[in-house]
C-alpha positions as CSV (number, residue, x, y, z in Angstrom):
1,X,-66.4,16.0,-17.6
2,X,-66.4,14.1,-14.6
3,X,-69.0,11.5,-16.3
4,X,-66.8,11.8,-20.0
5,X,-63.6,10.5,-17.4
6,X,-65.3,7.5,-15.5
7,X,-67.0,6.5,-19.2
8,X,-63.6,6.4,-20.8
9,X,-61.8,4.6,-18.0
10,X,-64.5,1.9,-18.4
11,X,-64.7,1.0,-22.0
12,X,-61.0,1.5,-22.3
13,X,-60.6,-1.6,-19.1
14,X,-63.8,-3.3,-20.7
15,X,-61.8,-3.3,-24.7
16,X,-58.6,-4.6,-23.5
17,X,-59.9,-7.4,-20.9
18,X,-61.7,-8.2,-23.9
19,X,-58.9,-8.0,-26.1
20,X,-56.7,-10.0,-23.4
21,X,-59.4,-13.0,-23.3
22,X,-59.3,-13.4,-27.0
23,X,-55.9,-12.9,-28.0
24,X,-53.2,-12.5,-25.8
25,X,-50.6,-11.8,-28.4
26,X,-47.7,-9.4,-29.2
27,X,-46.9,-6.8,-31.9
28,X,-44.0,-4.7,-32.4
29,X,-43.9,-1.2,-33.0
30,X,-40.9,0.8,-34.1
31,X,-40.5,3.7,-32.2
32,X,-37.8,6.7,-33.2
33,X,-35.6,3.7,-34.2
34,X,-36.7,1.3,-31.3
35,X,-38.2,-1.6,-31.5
36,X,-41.1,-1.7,-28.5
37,X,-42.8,-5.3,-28.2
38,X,-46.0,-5.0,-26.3
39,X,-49.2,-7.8,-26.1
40,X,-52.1,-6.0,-28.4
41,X,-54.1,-5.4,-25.3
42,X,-51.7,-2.8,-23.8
43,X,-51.2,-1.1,-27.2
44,X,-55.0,-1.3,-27.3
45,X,-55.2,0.2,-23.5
46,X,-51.9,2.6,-24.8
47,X,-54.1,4.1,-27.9
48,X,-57.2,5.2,-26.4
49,X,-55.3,6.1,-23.6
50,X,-53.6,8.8,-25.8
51,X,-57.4,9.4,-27.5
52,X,-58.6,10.3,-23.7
53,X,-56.3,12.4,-22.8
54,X,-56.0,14.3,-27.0
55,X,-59.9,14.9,-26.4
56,X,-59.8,15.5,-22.7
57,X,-57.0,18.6,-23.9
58,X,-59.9,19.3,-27.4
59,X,-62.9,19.6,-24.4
60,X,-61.0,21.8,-22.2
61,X,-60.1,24.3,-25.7
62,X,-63.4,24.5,-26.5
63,X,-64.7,24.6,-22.6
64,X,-62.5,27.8,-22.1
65,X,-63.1,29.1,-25.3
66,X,-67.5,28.9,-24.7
67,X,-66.2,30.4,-21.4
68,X,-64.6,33.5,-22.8
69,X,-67.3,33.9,-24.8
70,X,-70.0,34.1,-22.5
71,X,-67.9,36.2,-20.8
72,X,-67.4,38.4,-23.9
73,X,-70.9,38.3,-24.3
74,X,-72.2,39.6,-21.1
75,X,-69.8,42.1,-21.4
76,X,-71.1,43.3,-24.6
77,X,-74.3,43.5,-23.6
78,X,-73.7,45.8,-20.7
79,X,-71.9,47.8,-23.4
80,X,-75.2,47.7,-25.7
81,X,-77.3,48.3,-23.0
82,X,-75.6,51.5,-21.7
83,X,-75.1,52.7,-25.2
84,X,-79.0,53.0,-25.6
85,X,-79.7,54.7,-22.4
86,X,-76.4,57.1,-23.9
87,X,-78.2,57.6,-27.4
88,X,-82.1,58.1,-25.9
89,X,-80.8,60.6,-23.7
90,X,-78.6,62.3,-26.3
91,X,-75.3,61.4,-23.8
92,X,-72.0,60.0,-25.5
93,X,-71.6,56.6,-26.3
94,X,-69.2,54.3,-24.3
95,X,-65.9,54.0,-26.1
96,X,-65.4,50.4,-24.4
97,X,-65.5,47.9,-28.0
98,X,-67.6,45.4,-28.1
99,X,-66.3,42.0,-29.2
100,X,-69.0,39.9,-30.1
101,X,-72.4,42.1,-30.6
102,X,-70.5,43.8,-33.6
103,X,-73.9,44.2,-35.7
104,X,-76.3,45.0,-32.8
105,X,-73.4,47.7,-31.8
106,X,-73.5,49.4,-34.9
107,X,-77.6,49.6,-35.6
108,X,-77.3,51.2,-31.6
109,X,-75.0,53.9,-33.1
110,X,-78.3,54.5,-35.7
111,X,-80.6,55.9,-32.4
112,X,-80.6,59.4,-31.4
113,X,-83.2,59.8,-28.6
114,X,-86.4,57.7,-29.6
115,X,-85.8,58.1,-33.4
116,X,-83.6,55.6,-35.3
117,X,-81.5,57.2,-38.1
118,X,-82.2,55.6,-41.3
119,X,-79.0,54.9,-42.9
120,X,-77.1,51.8,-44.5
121,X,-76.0,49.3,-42.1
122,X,-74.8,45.4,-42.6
123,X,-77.7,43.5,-41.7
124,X,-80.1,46.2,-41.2
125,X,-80.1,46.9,-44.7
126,X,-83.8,47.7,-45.1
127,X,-83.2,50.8,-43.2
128,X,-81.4,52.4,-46.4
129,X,-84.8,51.4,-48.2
130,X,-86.5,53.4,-45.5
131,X,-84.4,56.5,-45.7
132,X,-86.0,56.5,-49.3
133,X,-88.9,56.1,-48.1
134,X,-89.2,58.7,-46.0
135,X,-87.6,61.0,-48.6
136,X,-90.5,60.2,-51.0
137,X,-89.1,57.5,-53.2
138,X,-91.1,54.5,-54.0
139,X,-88.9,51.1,-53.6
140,X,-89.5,47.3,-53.7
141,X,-91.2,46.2,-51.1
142,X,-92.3,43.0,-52.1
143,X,-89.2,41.2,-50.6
144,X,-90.0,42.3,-46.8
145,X,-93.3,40.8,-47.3
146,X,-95.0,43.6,-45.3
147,X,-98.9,43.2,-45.0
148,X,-100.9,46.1,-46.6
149,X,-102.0,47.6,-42.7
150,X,-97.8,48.3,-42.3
151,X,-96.9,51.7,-41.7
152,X,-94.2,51.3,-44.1
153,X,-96.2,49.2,-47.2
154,X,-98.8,52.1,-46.8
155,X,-95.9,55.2,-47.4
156,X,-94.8,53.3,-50.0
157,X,-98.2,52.8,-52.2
158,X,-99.1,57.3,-50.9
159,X,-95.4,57.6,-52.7
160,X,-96.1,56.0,-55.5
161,X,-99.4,57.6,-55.7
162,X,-98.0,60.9,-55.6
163,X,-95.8,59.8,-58.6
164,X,-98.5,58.0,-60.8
165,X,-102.0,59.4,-60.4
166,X,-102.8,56.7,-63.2
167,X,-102.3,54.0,-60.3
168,X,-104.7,55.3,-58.3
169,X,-107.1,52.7,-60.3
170,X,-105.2,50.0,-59.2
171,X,-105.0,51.1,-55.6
172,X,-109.1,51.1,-55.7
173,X,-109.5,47.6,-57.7
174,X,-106.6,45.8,-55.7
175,X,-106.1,47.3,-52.4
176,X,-108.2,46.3,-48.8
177,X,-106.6,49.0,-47.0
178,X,-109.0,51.4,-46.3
179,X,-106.3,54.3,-45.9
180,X,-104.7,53.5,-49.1
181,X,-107.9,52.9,-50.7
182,X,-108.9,57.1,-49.4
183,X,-105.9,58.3,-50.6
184,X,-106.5,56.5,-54.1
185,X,-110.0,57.9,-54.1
186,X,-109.2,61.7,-54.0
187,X,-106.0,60.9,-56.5
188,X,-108.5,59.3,-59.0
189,X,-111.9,61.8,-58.4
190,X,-110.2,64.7,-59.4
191,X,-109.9,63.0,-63.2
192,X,-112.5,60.7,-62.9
193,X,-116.6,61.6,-64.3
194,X,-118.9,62.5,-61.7
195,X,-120.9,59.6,-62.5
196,X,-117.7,57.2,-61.8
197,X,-117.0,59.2,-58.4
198,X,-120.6,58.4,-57.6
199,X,-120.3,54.9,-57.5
200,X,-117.4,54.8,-54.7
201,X,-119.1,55.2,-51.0
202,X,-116.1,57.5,-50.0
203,X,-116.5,61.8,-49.2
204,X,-115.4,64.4,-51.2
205,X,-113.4,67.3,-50.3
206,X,-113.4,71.1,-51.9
207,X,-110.5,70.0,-54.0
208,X,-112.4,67.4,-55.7
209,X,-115.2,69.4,-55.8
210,X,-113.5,72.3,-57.3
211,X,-111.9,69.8,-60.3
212,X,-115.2,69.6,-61.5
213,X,-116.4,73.0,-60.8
214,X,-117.0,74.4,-64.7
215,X,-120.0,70.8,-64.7
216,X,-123.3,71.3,-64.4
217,X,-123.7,68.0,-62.4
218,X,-120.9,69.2,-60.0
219,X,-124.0,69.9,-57.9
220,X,-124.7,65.9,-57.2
221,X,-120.8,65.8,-55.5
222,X,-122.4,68.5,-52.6
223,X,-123.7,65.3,-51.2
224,X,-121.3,63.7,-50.7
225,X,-119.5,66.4,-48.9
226,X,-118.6,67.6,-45.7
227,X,-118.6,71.2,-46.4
228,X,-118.0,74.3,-44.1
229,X,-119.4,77.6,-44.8
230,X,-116.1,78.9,-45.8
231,X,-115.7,76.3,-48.2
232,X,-119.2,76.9,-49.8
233,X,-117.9,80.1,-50.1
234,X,-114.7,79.0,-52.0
235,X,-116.8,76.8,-54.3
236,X,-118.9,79.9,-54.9
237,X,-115.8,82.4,-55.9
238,X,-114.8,79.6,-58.0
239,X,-118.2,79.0,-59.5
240,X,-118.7,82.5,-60.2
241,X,-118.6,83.4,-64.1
242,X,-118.6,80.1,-65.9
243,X,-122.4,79.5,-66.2
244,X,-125.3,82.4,-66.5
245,X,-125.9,83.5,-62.9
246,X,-129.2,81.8,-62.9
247,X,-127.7,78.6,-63.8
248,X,-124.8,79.3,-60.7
249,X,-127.4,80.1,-58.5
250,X,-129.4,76.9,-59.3
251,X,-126.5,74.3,-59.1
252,X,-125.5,75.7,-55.4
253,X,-129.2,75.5,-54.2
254,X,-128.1,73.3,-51.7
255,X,-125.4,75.2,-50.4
256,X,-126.6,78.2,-48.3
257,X,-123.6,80.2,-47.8
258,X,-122.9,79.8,-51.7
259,X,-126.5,81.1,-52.8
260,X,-126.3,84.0,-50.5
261,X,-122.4,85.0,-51.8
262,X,-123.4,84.6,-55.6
263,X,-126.5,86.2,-54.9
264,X,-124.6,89.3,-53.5
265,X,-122.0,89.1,-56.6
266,X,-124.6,89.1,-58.9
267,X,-126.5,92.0,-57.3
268,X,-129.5,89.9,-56.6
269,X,-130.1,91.7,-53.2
270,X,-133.8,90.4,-53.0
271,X,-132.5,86.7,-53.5
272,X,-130.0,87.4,-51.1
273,X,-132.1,89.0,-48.3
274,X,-134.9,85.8,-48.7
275,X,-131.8,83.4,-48.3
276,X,-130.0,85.0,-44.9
277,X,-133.3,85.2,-43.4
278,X,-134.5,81.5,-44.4
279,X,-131.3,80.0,-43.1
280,X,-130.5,82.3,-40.5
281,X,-127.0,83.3,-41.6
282,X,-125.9,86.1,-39.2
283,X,-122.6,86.4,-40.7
284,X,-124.1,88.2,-43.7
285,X,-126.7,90.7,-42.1
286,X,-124.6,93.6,-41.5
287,X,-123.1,93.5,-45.4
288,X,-127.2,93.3,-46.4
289,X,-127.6,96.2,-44.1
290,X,-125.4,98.1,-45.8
291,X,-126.4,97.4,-49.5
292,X,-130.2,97.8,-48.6
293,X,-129.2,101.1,-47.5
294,X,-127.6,102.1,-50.8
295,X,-124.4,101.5,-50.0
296,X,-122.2,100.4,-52.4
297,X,-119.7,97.3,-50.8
298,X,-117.8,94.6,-52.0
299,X,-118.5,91.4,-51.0
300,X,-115.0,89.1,-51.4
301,X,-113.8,92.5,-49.2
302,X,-116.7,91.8,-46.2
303,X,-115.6,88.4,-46.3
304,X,-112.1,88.4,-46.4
305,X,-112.7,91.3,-43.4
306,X,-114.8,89.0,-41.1
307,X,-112.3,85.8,-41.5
C-alpha cells in the first residue's frame, strides 16, 4: 500500500506540472448550483485525487475482506481437522459451523472410523455411484476414466459379469487385467467346449470341472487343475452313474482318490486294493480292511465319517 501511495502522489504531481506547462488555462464547473473556476491542472490534480483516495477506500474493502477470509479459513480448517479425528474415533462431531469449507465439511460427515459412507453428496457425487457399486449394480464408469487396475473399474466389470455371463467373452478378447480376465475365464468355461477352455493358459476349479462332468473328454480339464483329494472325491460322486463304470474308472485314471472311491462304489474291491497300495492312500485302508473282511460298509458314510 505504501508503494500504491508514493506511486500515486507522483504521477498525479508529474500529470498536472505537465498539464500546467502546456496549458495553463481555466474551466468552470458547476457545483450544487455554484459556479467553481479552477486552472485545468488543479481539476486535473482534484480528479485523481478523488480516484486515489475512491481506490485507496476499494483496496482497504477487499484487504479486510481477504483478511476475514483467511481468518475464516483457518478457522475452518481446525473445524475439519477435529471433525476427522471426531469421526475415526467414533467421537461427536464439533457443532462449531464452518463458513467457508462447506463441501469438504459435509464429505467429513460421510467418515465413520476408517470407512467413508457412500452416500450422495454435492461434489462428491461419484460416491452415490459407489454405493451402487458396492450393492452389486453395474454403472457408467466411463466418465471417471478409471484405468482397468482400479479397485473400483474391476467391481464394476465382476458386477456386470455376475449379470451377463454372455460378457464374459468380451472381458477375455478386450480386457489386460489379469483379475478381470480370471474372473471372465471361470464365467465363460462353465459354457464354453472343452476344446475352447483348452486354449486359455488359465486353471480350472471343481466347478468348472463339474459343468462338464457328463463328457468323456472332461478327463483333459484334470490337467489343468489344482485338485485336493476331497475334490477328486467330489468329481467322483458326481461322476458316478452317467458312463458304464469301466468307462468312469478310465476317465479318472489320473485322479487317485477318484479311482479308489468309484472303485469301492462299484464293488471293484481288487481294483481298489491295487490302487491304495500303489499310491499309498492311508485314508482308505481301514474301509478296505473292513470290506476284505466281508464286511458290508458304505463308502459316501466312511467318508463323510473321516471329514
Amino acid at each position: 500500500m505504501k508503494k500504491y501511495t508514493l506511486f500515486s502522489i507522483l504521477f498525479i504531481a508529474l500529470l498536472t506540472l505537465y498539464v500546467y506547462m502546456e496549458e495553463n488555462s481555466t474551466t468552470t464547473f458547476n457545483f450544487l448550483g455554484a459556479d467553481i473556476t479552477l486552472s485545468n491542472a488543479v481539476w486535473i490534480a482534484i480528479f485523481l485525487g478523488l480516484f486515489y483516495i475512491f481506490s485507496l477506500i476499494f483496496f482497504s474493502v477487499l484487504h479486510i475482506r481477504e483478511f476475514m477470509f483467511r481468518k475464516n479459513i483457518q478457522k475452518d480448517i481446525q473445524i475439519l481437522i477435529s471433525n476427522i479425528k471426531n469421526a475415526i474415533l467414533y467421537k461427536p462431531l464439533s457443532q462449531k459451523k464452518v463458513k467457508q469449507l462447506k463441501d469438504c465439511d459435509n464429505f467429513v460427515k460421510t467418515i465413520e472410523g476408517l470407512n467413508i459412507k457412500p452416500v450422495k453428496i454435492e461434489k462428491f457425487e461419484f460416491l452415490e455411484d459407489i454405493a451402487r457399486l458396492l450393492n452389486g449394480e453395474v454403472v457408467e464408469i466411463g466418465k471417471y476414466k478409471l484405468k482397468e487396475d482400479n479397485p473400483w473399474f474391476v467391481m464394476n466389470i465382476k458386477n456386470r459379469l455376475k449379470k451377463d455371463e454372455k460378457f464374459a467373452r468380451e472381458v477375455l478378447k478386450k480386457y489386460k487385467n489379469e483379475e478381470l480376465k480370471k474372473e471372465a475365464f471361470k464365467i465363460y468355461a462353465k459354457n464354453a467346449s472343452i476344446s475352447e477352455i483348452l486354449k486359455y493358459d488359465y486353471k480350472v476349479d471343481v466347478d468348472i470341472i463339474l459343468a462338464h462332468i457328463d463328457k468323456e473328454d472332461v478327463k483333459f480339464l484334470f490337467n489343468k487343475a489344482d485338485l485336493t483329494p476331497l475334490d477328486e472325491i467330489k468329481i467322483a460322486r458326481v461322476l458316478y452313474g452317467k458312463f458304464d463304470p469301466d468307462k468312469e474308472l478310465e476317465i479318472v485314471e489320473s485322479l487317485k482318490w477318484a479311482s479308489a472311491y468309484l472303485a469301492f462304489k462299484y464293488e471293484h474291491i481288487e481294483k481298489a486294493k491295487e490302487i491304495i497300495e500303489e499310491n499309498d492312500l492311508r485314508f482308505f485302508e481301514y474301509f478296505l480292511k473292513l470290506r476284505l473282511s466281508g464286511e458290508k460298509a458304505d463308502i459316501d458314510e466312511y467318508i463323510d465319517s473321516r471329514i
